[in-house]
N, C-alpha and C positions, 0 to 999 in steps of 0.2 A: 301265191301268197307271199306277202314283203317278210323279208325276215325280220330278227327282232332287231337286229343292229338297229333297220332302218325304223323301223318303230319308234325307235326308242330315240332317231335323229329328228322323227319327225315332235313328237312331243318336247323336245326340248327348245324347238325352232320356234312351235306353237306358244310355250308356256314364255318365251321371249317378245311374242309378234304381238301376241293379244292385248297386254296394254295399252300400247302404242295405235295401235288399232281403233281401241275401248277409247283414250283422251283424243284424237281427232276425231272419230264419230261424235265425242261431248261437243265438241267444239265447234261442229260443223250443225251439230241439232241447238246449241245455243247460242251460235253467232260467235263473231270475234270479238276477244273484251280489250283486246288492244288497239291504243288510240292511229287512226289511220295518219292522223300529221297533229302539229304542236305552231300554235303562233303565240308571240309575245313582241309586247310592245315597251316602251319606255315612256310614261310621263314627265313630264317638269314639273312642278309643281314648286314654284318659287315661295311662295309663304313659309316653308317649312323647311329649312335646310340643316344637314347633319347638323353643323354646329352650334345652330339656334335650338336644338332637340336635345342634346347633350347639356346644354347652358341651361336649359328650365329643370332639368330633375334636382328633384330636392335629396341629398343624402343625409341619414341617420347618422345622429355622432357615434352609434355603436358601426357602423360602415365605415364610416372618414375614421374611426380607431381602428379597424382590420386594415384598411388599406395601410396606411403608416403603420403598423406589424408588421406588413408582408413588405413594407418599400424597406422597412430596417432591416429584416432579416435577410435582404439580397445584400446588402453592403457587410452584415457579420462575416468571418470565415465560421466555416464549419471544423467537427472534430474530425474523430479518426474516418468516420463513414456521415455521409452526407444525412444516416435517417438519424444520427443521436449529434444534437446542438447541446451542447455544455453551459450554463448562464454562469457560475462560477470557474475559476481557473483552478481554484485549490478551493474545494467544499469544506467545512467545515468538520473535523470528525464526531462520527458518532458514536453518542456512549450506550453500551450495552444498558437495556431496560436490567434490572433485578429478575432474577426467574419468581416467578409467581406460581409457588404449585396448589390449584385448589383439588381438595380430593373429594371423589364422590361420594354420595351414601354408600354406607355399606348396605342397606337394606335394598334387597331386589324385590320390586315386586314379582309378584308372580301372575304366569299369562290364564288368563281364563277363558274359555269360549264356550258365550252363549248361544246355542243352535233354537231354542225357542219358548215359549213364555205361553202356558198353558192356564183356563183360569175355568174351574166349575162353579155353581151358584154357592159352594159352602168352602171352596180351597180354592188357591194359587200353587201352581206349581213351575220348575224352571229348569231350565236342561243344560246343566251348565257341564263341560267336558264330559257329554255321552251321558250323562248320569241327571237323573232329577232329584230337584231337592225341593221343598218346600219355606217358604219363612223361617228363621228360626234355626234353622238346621245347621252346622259346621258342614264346610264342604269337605269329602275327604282325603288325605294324606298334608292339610294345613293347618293354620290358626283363623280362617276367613270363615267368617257367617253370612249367612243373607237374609238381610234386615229387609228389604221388601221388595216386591215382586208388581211391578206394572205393564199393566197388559198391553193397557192402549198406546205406550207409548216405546212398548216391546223392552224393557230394560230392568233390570237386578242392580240392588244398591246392594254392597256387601264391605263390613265392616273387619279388619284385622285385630284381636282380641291382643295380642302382644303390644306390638305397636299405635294401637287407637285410630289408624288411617282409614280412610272408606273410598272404596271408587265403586263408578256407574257402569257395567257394561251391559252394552247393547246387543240386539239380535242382527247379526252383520247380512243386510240384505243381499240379491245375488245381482252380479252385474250383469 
């Protein structure tokens, strides 16, 4: 019985051999895909020579302006590093803007989350942070009411009684 040393050389030898193996048997069941020889020829074709081919393109005045760009910018020196070209020598200084502080409202609204929007033949009901409420009702620990309850279109209008604001939240679908 082979020891394991050799076992263990012979698999290694294996798990080396067999691709090698594996792409010539491919190659040999689908033929060679590399060309057996290459010929190439030279036409003349006097009609049409470089400079007759170069003489009929028509260039775009926005091209003929890149080219004289880039024909000027070989004649500029550069500044300190060849990737920053300077167009003034002494720029102009500039003056500090004025600080402009706008301040926020102070009023936060606050988050609400709608989980879902329930509707019997005689109520609407709405489930607004774990809690349902109906029309009408203060939600609790704020000054928010909710003025109305739609089903079909899954969403609570709700009205802030201090400040007269109103927003829409929705039933946040699941992705």
């Amino acid at each position: 019985m082979a020891s394991r040393e050799l076992k263990r050389r012979m698999w290694t030898l294996g798990i080396f051999v067999t691709p090698v193996l594996v792409v010539q048997a491919t190659a040999v069941f689908l033929g060679r895909g590399d060309p057996a020889g290459a010929q190439a020829s030279t036409t003349a074709d006097s009609s049409v020579s470089p400079t007759a081919a170069a003489a009929s393109i028509k260039w775009t005045p926005g091209q003929i302006a890149a080219a004289q760009y880039i024909h000027d910018l070989k004649t500029k020196p550069f500044a300190e590093t060849p990737f920053l070209y300077e167009l003034e020598e002494n720029p102009p200084p500039v003056e500090p803007e004025p600080e402009v502080i706008i301040e926020a409202p102070t009023t936060q609204l606050p988050t609400f989350s709608l989980q879902a929007v329930m509707a019997t033949e005689t109520d609407k009901q709405a489930l607004i942070n774990g809690r349902p409420y109906r029309q009408g009702q203060i939600v609790r620990g704020t000054s928010w009411t909710v003025v109305s309850i739609d089903v079909e279109l899954r969403q609570v209008v709700m009205k802030d009684s201090q400040s007269d604001q109103s927003m829409t939240i929705r039933v946040e679908l699941p992705r």
